[in-house]
N, C-alpha and C positions, 0 to 999 in steps of 0.2 A: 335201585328202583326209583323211577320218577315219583317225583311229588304229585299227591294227589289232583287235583281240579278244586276240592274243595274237603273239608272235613263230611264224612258220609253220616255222620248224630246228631239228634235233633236237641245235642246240648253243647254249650257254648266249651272251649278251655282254658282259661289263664294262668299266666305266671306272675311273677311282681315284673318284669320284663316288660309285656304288653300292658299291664298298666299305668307303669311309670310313663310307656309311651301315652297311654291316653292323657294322663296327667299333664305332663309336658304339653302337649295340643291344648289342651285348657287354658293352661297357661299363656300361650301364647293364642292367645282370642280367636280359635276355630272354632266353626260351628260345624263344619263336615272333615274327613281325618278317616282315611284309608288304614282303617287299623285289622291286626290280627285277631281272632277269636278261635285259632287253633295251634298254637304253638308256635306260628310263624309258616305253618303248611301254607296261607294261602292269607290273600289281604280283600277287605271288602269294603264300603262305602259307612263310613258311622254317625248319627247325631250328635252331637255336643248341643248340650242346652242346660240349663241353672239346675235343672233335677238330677241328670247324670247324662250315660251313653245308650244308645239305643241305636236301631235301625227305624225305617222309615214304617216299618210293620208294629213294630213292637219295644218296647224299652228292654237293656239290658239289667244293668245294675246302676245305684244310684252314688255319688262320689267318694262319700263313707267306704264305701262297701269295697272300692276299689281304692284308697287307700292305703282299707285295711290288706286288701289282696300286693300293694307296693310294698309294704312292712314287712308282709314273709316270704323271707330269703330263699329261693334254692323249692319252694314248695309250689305244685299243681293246683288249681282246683277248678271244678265241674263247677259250670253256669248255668242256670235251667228257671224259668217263670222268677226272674226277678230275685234269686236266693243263690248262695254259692256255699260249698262244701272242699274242703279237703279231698284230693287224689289218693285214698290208700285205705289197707284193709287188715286184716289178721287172720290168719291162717289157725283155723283149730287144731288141723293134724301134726301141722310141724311146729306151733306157737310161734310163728316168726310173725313181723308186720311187715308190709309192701307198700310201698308211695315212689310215687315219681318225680325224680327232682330237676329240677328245670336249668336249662343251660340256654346260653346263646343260640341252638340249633334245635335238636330233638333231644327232651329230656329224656334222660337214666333210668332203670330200675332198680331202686333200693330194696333189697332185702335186710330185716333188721338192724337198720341204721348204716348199712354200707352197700359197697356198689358189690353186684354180685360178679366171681367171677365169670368169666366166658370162654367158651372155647368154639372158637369157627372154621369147621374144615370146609375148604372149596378146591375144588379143582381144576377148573377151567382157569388159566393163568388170564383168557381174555375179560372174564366178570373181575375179578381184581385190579384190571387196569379201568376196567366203569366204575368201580369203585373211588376209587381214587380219584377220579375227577366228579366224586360226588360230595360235594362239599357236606353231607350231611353224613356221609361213610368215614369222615377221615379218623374217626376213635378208633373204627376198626384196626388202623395203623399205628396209631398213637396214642392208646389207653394203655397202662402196667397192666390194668386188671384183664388186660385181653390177647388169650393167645392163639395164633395165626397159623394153621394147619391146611399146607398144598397137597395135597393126595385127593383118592379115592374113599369117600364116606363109607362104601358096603365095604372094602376091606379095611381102612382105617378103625371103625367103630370095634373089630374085633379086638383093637388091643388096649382097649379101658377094663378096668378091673369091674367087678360086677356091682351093682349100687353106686357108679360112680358119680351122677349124673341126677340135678335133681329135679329138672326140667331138660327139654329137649325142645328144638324148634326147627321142623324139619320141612325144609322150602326146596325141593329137590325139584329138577328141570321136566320137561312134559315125558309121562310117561312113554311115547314115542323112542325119545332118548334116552329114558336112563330108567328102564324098565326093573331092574335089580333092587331101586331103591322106592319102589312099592310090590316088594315080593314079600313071602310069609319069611325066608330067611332073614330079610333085614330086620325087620317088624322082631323078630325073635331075640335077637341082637339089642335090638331100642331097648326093648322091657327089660333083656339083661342087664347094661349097664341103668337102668331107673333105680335110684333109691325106691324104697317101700313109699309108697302112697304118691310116687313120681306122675309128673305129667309129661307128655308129648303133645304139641300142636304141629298138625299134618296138614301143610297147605295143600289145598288141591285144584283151584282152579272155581271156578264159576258153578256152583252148582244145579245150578239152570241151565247150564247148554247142556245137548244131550251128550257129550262127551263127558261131559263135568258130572252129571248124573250117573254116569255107568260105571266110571273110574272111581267114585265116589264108594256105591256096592261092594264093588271088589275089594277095596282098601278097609270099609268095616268088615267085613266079613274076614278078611285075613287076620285083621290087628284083632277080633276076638279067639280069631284059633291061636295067636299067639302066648293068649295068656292076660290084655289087657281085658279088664273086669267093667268097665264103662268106657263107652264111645259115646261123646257129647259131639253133637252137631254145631257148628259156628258159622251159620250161611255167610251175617255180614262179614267175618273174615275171609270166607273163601275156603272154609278148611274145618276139619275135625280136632276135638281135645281124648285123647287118647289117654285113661288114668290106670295107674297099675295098681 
């Protein structure tokens, strides 16, 4: 997947990464400083000035403050009106906690203090090769925690034991193409391997085109004859959260 254009939130994100990079530019007597405020998705024009960093619109955070965000290692956090918070949450149903922890490229998802594992089937051997010349995909090759399955998803998925699975993130090609993997069979299948209180996110496409809209219908409507108990809408991603 290409990198965005720009972060689509109207909240900032840092790591100690980006602002050791601001730090450094201080440092060395800049007043403007092409810095990141998404992870490194995307770089933009920034103030430097004796209070802290800002854009031409609005101040972000003040030097403390980023710092304090230099000092912790490996840790996200959200930017927003001048305050910053921690990336992560807790889970009441499964008592686990979640934060994302920050690398040279696209940070991780930790699940209770480790990296969760993964498992990614694809099929098209040509997406594998885009892969691989995507300098943000290369864990997909090179992570222990991550294992790497060429086949078919609608028949692969049959041979996971039932609850296997305690999330699912299903990014399957335009319904045109691969019609099987927005059918009530597959859907039937998802919920089976779900642990109890499992989720699925079902990307779908633009839900404002009217393609996007009608494939959209069809897709809740199936995954609740399947069995999933709530279908949560996620316009800005593009897709549904499907919970069992």
């Amino acid at each position: 997947m290409d990198k965005p254009a720009r972060f689509p939130f109207p909240f900032s994100v840092l790591s100690s990464i980006q602002a050791k990079e601001l730090l450094q530019a201080k440092a060395d007597g800049l007043e403007r400083f092409m810095a990141s405020f998404d992870l490194g998705l995307s770089r933009q024009e920034a103030r430097l000035d004796q209070v802290g960093v800002g854009s031409d619109k609005q101040p972000l955070l003040g030097w403390e403050q980023l710092r304090a965000i230099a000092n912790s290692e490996n840790k996200c956090f959200r930017v927003l009106n001048n305050q910053y918070e921690e990336i992560r949450g807790y889970s009441e149903s499964t008592r686990r906690t979640f934060s994302l922890f920050a690398t040279a490229e696209a940070p991780a998802l930790l699940i209770s203090g480790h990296a969760a594992a993964v498992i990614s089937i694809e099929l098209d051997p040509g997406s594998l090769e885009m892969a691989r010349s995507n300098p943000w995909s290369q864990e997909l090759f090179n992570h222990p925690g991550i294992r790497l399955i060429t086949a078919d998803c609608s028949e692969e998925i049959a041979k996971f034991a039932d609850g296997y699975f305690d999330i699912i993130i299903h990014d399957p090609p335009s319904i045109s193409l691969a019609g099987d993997l927005y059918g009530g069979a597959f859907y039937r299948q998802a919920w089976r391997v779900l642990a109890a209180n499992g989720r699925m996110f079902h990307y779908l496409g633009d839900p404002k085109s009217a393609l996007g809209g009608r494939v959209t219908k069809g897709v809740v409507r199936r995954l609740q004859s399947a069995g999933f108990r709530r279908i949560i809408a996620k316009p800005i991603a593009h897709g549904v959260l499907a919970c069992k």
